[in-house]
C-alpha positions in Angstrom: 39.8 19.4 4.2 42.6 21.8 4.1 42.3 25.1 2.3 43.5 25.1 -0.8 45.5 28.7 -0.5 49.3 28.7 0.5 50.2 30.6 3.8 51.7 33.3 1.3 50.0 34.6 -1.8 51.9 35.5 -5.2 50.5 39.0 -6.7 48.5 37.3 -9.3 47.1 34.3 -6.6 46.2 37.6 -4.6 43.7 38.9 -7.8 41.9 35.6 -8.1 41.1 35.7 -4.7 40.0 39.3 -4.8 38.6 39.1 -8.7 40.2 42.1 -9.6 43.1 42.8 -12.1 46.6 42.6 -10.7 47.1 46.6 -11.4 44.5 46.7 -8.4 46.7 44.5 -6.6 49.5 46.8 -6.5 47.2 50.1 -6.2 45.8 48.7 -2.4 49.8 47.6 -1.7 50.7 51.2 -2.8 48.1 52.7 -0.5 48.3 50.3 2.6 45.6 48.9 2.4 46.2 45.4 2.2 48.4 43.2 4.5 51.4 42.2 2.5 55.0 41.7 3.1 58.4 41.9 0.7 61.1 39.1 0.7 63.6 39.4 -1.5 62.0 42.5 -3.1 59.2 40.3 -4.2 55.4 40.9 -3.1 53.9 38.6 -1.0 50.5 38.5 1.3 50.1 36.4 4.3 47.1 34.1 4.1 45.6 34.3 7.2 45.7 38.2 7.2 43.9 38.8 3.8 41.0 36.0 4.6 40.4 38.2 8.2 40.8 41.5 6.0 38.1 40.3 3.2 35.9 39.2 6.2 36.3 42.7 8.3 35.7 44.6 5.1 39.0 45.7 4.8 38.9 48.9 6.0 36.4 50.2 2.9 38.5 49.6 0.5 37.5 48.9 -3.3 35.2 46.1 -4.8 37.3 43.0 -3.2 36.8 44.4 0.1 33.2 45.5 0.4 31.6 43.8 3.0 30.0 40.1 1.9 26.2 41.4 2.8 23.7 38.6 1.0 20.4 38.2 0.7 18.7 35.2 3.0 17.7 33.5 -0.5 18.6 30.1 -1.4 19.5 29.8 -5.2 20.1 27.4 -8.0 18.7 23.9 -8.9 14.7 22.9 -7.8 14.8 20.4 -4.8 11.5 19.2 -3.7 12.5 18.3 -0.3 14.3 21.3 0.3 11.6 23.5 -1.1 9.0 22.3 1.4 11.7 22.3 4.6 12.5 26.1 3.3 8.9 26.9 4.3 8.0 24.2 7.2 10.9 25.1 9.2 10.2 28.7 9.6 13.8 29.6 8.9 12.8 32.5 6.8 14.8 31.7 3.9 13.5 32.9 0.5 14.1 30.6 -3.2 15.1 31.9 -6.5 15.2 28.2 -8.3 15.9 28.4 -11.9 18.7 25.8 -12.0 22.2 24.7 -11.2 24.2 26.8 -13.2 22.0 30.5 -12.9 22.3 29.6 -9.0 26.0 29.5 -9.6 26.3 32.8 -11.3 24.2 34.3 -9.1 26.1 32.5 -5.8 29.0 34.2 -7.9 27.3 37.8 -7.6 26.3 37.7 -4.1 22.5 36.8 -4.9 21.8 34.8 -2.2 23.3 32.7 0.7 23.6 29.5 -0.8 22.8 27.8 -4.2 21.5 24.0 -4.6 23.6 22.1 -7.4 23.9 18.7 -9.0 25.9 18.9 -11.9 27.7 16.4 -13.3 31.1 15.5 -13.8 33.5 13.3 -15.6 35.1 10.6 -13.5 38.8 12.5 -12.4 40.2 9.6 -13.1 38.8 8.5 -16.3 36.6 5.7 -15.0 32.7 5.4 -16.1 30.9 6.7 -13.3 29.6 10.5 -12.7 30.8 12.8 -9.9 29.1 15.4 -8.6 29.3 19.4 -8.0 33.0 19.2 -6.2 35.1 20.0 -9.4 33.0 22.6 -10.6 32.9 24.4 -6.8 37.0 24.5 -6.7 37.3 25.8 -10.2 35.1 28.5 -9.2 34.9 29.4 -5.3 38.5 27.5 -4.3 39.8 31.2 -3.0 36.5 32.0 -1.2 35.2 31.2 1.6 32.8 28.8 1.0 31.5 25.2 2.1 29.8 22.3 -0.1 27.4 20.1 1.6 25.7 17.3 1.4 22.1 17.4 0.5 20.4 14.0 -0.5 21.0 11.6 -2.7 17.9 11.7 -5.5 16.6 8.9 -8.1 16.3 10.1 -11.7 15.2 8.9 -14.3 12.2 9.0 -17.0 8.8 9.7 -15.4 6.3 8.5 -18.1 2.2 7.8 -17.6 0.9 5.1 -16.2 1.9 1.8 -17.4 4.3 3.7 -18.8 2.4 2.8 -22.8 5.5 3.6 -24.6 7.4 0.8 -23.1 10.2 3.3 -22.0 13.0 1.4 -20.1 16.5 3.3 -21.4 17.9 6.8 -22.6 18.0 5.0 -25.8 14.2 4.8 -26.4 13.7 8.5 -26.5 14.4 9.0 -29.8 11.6 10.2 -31.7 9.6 10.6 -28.2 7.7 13.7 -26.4 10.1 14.7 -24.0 10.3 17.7 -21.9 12.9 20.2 -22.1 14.0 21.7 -19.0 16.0 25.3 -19.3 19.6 25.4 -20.6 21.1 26.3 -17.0 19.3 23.3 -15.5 21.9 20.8 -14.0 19.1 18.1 -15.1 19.3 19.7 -19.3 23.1 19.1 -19.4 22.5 15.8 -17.4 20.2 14.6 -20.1 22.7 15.7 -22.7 25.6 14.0 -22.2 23.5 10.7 -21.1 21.9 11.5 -24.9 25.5 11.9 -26.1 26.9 8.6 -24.2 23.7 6.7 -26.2 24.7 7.8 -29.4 21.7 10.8 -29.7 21.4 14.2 -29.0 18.6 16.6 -28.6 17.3 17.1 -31.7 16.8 13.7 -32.0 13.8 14.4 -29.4 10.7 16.0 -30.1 10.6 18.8 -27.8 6.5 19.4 -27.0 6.3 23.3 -25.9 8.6 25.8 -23.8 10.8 24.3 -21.2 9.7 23.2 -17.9 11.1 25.8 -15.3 11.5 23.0 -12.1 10.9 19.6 -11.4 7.5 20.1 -10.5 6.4 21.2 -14.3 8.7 18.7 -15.9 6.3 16.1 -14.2 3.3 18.2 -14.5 3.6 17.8 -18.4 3.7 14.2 -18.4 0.6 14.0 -15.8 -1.4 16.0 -18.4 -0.5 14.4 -21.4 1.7 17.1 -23.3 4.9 14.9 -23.0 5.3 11.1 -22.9 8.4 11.4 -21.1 10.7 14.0 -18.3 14.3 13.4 -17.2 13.1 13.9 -13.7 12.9 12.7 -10.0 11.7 9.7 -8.3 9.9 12.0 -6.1 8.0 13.9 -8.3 6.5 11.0 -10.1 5.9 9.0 -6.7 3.8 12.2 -6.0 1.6 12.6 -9.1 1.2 9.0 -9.1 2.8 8.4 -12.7 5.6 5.4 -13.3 9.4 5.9 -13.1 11.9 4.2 -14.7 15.5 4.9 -12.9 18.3 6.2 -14.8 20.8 7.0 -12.0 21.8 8.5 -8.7 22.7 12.2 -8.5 24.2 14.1 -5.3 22.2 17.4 -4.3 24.6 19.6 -2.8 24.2 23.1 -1.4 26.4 25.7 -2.0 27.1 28.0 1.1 28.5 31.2 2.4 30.3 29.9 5.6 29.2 33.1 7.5 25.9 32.6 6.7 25.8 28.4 7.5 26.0 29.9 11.4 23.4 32.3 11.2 19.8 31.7 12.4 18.3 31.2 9.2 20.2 28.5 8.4 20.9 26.7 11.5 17.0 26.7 11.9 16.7 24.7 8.7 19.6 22.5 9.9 17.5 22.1 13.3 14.5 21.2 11.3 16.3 18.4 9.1 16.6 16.5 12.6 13.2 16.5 13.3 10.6 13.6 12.8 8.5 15.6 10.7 11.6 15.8 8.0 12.0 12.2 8.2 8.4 11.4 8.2 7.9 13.7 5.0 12.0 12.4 3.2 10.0 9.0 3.3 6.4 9.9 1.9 8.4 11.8 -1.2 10.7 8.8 -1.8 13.5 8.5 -3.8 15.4 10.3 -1.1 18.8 9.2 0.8 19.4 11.7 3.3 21.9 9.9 5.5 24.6 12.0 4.8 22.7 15.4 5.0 25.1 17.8 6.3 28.4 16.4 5.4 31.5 18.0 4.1 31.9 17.9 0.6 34.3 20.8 0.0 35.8 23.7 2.5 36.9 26.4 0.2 39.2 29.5 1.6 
């Protein structure tokens, strides 16, 4: 995919890429600190120039042009799959999962290496169906220099108790039923809502039994020991604890990445790992899973 900058930069392009005011545009010009060029008396700033400026820190200058140091933490939405190749690979890569949108923000403030997202999004053009983390990456990280890939595809849908007793089989039946909240930043919460929405209900319309589940793991924990009757979850997770599913949709796990750090050791060793039989021994005892596009390009930003 091509990058989404110009080969020259206006003044105000220049302060989205940098996420400073334009008055700090014109203070680095004034001092010489950025690359930048005048035609026609108008300020412009080569492309290529300011990406290997931002990258070599710039020469010290200011906020936009600290270095990009991160920590080797992996952010944003609870994956299964991905939380046990974190640990089996060896890679070394911490977790901070507390959903799609905190990993975002704290993608945003340099919390971590790369974030795992699956939020939905409207059809561009208008159809039915749901796309998945692209829109929201450009809106945010088109003038950085980032990379979306491809995760898994994961089943979701309603894990309920065995024999599922309610007779659950549609978004529709949850009205008046025990399902588990997840946390308002969780890609799977605003999933649910707008399914809830497309049916006619909304969340009050729910009874809501206890504090939010924090991951995917609790959200099915619930269910397993009766507190719910119901969690907007994965496949996986009730394959695992042995409980009935009953599929809702198809949702694309992507991870959010710094492109420096996708060719660093810690991540190349998961990469390694995701080729090995052990990976594709364990993708299939989960279930749920479709992996065959693991590693592929969704987005190239800057």
């Amino acid at each position: 995919m091509t990058s989404p900058l110009p080969s020259y930069l206006t003044t105000r392009e220049m302060a989205e890429l940098l996420r400073v005011k334009e008055r700090k545009v014109y203070d680095l010009v004034a001092t010489g600190a950025v690359p930048h060029s005048r035609a026609t008396g108008k300020l412009l700033f080569p492309r290529e120039a300011v990406l290997a400026w931002i990258e070599s820190a710039g020469g010290g200058e200011g906020q936009a042009a600290q270095s990009e140091e991160r920590p080797n933490v992996v952010l944003g939405s609870h994956d299964p799959l991905l939380e046990w190749a974190l640990r089996e690979s060896g890679s070394g890569l911490a977790s901070f999962f507390d959903g799609s949108f905190d990993g975002l923000e704290r993608f945003a403030e340099r919390g971590g290496i790369a974030a795992g997202l699956h939020v939905s999004e409207p059809d561009p053009e208008g159809g039915e169906g749901l796309h998945w983390n692209q829109a929201t990456v450009v809106e945010q990280f088109s003038y950085r220099p980032v990379v979306l890939i491809e995760w898994a595809w994961r089943e979701r849908g309603l894990i309920v108790a065995k024999g599922n007793p309610l007779g659950l089989s549609a978004i529709t039946d949850l009205a008046g039923v025990r399902v588990v909240q997840r946390q308002a930043k969780a890609g799977s919460q605003r999933l649910m809502e707008t399914m809830l929405l497309g049916a006619g209900l909304k969340v009050s319309d729910l009874r809501s039994p206890g504090s939010p589940a924090r991951d995917e793991r609790d959200a099915a924990l619930a269910v397993l020991e009766g507190k719910a009757d119901a969690a907007f979850g994965l496949s996986a997770l009730a394959h695992q604890f042995k409980l009935d599913f009953v599929p809702l949709c198809r949702e694309r796990y992507d991870l959010l990445v710094w492109r420096r750090a996708w060719f660093e050791p810690p991540l190349q060793t998961l990469v390694e790992f995701c080729r090995t039989t052990a990976f594709a021994e364990m993708t299939q005892e989960f279930g749920g899973y479709d992996v065959s596009g693991l590693g592929k390009v969704r987005f190239n930003g800057a």
